[in-house]
C-alpha positions in Angstrom: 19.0 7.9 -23.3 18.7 10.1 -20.3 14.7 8.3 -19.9 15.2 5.2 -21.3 18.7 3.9 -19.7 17.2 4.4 -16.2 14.0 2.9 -17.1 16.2 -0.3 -18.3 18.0 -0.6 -15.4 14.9 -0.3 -13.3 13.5 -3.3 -15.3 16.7 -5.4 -14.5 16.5 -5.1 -11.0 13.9 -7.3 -10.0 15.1 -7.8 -6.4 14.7 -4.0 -5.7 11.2 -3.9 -7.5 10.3 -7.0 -4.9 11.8 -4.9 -2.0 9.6 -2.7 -2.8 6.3 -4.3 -2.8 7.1 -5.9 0.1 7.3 -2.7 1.6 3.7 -1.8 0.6 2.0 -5.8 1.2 3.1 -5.1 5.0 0.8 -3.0 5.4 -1.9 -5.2 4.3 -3.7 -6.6 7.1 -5.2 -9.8 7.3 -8.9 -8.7 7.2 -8.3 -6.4 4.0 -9.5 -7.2 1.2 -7.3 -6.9 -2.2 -9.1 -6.5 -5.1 -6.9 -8.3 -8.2 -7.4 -7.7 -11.5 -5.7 -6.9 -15.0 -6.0 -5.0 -18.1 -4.3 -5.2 -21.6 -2.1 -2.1 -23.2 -1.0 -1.9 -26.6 2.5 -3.1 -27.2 3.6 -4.0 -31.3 7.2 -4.0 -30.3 9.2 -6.5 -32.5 12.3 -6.9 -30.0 10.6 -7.9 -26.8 9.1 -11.4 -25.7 6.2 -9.6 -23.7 4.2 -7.7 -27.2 1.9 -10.4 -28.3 -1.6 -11.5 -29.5 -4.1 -12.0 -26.8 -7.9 -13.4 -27.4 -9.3 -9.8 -28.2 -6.4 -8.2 -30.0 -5.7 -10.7 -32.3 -9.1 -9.5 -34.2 -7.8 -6.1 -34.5 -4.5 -6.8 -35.4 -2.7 -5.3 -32.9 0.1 -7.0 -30.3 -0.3 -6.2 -25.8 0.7 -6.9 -23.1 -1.1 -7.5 -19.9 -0.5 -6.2 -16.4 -1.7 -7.4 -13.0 -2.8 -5.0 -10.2 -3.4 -5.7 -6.8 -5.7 -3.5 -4.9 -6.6 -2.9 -1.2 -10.3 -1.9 -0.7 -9.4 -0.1 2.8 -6.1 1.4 2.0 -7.5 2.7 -1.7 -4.5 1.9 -3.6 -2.5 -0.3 -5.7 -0.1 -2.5 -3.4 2.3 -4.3 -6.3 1.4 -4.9 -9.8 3.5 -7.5 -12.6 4.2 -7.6 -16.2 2.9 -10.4 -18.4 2.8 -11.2 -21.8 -0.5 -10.4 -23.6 -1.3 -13.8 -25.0 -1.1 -15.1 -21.1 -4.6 -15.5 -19.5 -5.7 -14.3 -16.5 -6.4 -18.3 -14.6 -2.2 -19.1 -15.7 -0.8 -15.5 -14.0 -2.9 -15.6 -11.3 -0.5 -18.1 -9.2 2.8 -16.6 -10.3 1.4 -13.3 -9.6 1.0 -14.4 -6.0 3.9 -16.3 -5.7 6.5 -13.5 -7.5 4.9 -10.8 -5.3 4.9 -13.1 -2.6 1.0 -12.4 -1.4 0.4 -13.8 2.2 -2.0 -12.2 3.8 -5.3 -10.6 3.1 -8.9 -11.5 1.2 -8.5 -11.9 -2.8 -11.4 -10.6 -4.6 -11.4 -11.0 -8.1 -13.8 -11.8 -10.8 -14.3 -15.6 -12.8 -10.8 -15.1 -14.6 -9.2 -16.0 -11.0 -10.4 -18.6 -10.0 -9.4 -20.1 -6.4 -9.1 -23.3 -8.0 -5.7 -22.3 -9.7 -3.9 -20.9 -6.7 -4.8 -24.0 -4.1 -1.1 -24.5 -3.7 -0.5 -20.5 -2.9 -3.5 -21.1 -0.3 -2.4 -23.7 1.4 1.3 -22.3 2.2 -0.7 -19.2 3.1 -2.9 -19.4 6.3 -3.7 -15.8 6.4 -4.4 -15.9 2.8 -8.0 -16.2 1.7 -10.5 -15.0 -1.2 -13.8 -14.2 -2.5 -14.6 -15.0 -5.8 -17.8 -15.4 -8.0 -18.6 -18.6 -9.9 -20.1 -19.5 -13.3 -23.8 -19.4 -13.1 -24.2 -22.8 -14.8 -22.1 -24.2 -11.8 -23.7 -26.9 -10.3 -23.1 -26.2 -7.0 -25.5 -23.3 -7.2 -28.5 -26.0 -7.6 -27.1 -28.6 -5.0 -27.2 -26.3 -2.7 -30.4 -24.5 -3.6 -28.8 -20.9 -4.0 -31.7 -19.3 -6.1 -34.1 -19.6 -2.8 -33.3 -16.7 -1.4 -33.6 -16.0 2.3 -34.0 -12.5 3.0 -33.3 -8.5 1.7 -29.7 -6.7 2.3 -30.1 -4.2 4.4 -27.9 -1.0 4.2 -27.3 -1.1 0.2 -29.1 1.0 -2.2 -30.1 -1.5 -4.1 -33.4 -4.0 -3.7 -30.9 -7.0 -3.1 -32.2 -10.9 -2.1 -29.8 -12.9 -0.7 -28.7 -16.4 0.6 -25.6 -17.8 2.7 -24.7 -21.6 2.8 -21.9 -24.0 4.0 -20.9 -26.4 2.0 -18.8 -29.6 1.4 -15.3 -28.5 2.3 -16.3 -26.0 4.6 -16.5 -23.4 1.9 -19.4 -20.6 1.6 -21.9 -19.9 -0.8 -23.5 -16.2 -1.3 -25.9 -15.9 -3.7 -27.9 -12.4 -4.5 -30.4 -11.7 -6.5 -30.5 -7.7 -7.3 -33.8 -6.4 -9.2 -32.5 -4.1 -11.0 -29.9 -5.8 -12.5 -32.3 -8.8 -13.4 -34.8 -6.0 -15.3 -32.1 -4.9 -17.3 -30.7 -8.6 -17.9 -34.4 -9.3 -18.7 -35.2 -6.4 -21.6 -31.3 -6.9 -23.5 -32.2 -11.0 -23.5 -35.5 -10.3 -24.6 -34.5 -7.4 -27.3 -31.9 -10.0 -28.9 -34.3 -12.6 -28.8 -36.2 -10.1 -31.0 -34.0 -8.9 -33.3 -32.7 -12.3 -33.5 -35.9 -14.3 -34.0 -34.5 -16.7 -31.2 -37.2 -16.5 -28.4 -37.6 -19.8 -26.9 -39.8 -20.3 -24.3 -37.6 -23.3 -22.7 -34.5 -21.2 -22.7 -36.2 -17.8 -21.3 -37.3 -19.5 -18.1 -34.4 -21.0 -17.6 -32.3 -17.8 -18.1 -34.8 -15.8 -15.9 -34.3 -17.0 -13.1 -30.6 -15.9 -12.7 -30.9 -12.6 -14.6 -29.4 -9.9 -12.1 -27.8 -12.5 -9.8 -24.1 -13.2 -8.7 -23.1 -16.6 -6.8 -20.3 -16.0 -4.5 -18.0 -18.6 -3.2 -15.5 -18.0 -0.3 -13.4 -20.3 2.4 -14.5 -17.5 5.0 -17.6 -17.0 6.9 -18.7 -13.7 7.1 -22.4 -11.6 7.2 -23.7 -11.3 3.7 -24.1 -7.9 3.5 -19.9 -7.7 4.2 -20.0 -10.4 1.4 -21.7 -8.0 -0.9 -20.2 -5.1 -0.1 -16.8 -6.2 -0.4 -17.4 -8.0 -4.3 -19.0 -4.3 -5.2 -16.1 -2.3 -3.7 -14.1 -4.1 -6.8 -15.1 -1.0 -9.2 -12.5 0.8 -7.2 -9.3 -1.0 -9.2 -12.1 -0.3 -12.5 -11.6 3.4 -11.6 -7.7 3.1 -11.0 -7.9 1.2 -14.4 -10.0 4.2 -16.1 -7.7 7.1 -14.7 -4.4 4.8 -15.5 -5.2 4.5 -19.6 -7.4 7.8 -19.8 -6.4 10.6 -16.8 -2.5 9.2 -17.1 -2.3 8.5 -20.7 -1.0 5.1 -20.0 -3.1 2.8 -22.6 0.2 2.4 -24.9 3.9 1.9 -23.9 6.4 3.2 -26.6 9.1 1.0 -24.6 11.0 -1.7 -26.7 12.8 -4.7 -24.9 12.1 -6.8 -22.0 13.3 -4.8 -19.5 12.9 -1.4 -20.7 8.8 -2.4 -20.9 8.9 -3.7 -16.8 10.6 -0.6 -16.1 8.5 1.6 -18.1 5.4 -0.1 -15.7 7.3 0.1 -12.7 7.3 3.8 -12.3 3.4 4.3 -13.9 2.9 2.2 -11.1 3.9 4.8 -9.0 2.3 7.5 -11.0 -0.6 5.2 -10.4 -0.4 5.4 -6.4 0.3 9.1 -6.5 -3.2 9.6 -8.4 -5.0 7.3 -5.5 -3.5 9.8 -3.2 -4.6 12.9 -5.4 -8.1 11.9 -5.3 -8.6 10.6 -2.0 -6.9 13.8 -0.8 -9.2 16.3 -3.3 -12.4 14.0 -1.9 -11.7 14.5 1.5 -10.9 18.5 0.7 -14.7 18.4 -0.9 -13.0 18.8 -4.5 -14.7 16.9 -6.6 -18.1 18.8 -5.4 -17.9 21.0 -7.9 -14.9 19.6 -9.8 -14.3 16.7 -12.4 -10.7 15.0 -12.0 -9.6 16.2 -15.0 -11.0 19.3 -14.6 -9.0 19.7 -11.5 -5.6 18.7 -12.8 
């Protein structure tokens, strides 16, 4: 009772939770960018509205729920994060998690499941509000506008990366890259499966080709390509937070029960969260992790 009534309150008190984000989105500038993305924790409570069966659980017969993280690239940390139920997709949280958190400044990067397209309301109130997001590779708007006739190499990555940059209709931007390495490794799984598979059509495998190891993005800002890039790679960062979260923290289950006692319970690993951020960057910039895994070090 000592852990748990707290952790109840905690969940009840939604305007001090907000208060508290608020706190950490002002110090979000207006040309960061904050990576958004979610994951799904195991949850088979039978007393709380937020344990249920999403897409992917359902097969293994076990109940989540999901949380959303926000991210900023420059600052390395979670800013806010927000409890949903599991069986809620990411496209149908993505405007209330703006809203509730009350997101108004800043460049959204997230992946397909958030899709500008489903927060144009939360745009337009928001002038300093913007995002980069990838699109489908069968959208249409990638041959309209010719995005697989690529126009030069990235300098400053690693990687051998082609690349193209168009306005279009709506004053929207298109980047398109093409990176070989990626496309080689596309190239030998398709054409393994095709094998294993008997399923090898010669149609199909020229058409697939020619977007193995590529990524359309689409954005309402205009910016140098290689920023572009960069910025869409830099999303492994919130991957990482989500890999020490469940594996370094221990925090792929929650053992809470009701509503409240389950926001709580999120509340303060979100904390736990940014204290880890702080941990590493602060062992990285020591030279730590030289010589030193994270867990090792802890």
């Amino acid at each position: 009772n000592s852990v748990c009534g707290p952790m109840n309150r905690i969940g009840m008190d939604g305007s001090k939770r907000r208060a508290f984000y608020q706190l950490r989105m002002e110090n979000v500038a207006a040309d960061h960018h904050v990576a958004i993305d979610g994951m799904l924790k195991q949850d088979n409570s039978k007393v709380n509205d937020l344990s249920a069966f999403s897409r992917k659980a359902r097969v293994r017969g076990s109940k989540e729920i999901s949380v959303l993280y926000a991210y900023d690239i420059e600052i390395m940390e979670p800013v806010c994060a927000e409890v949903f139920p599991g069986n809620y997709i990411d496209p149908s949280a993505y405007p209330a998690f703006i809203r509730d958190n009350d997101i108004r400044k800043g460049i959204l990067v997230g992946d397909k499941g958030f899709p500008p397209s489903k927060i144009k309301a939360e745009l337009a109130e928001r002038p300093d509000l913007h995002f980069l997001t990838p699109i489908k590779r069968n959208d249409v708007r990638i041959a309209d506008n010719d995005m697989l006739a690529f126009e030069g190499v990235l300098e400053g990555v690693e990687a051998n990366v082609v690349y193209k940059k168009k306005q279009i209709k709506g004053g929207r931007y298109l980047y398109s890259f093409k990176d070989a390495r990626r496309a080689g490794l596309e190239d030998n799984t398709y054409l393994a499966n095709a094998q294993k598979k008997k399923t090898f059509s010669p149609e199909k495998y020229a058409k697939k080709k020619a977007t193995f190891g590529v990524i359309v993005l689409e954005s309402d800002q205009d910016m140098e390509p290689i920023t572009a890039y960069k910025c869409f790679e830099d999303r492994w960062l919130l991957e990482l937070v989500f890999n020490r979260y469940k594996n370094d923290e221990c925090l792929d289950h929650t053992d809470a029960q009701g509503d409240f006692s389950v926001i709580g319970n999120e509340f303060i690993n979100f904390i736990s969260t940014v204290i880890t951020c702080r941990i590493i960057r602060k062992a990285e910039k020591a030279g730590l992790f030289k010589t030193l895994s994270y867990g090792e070090l802890m």
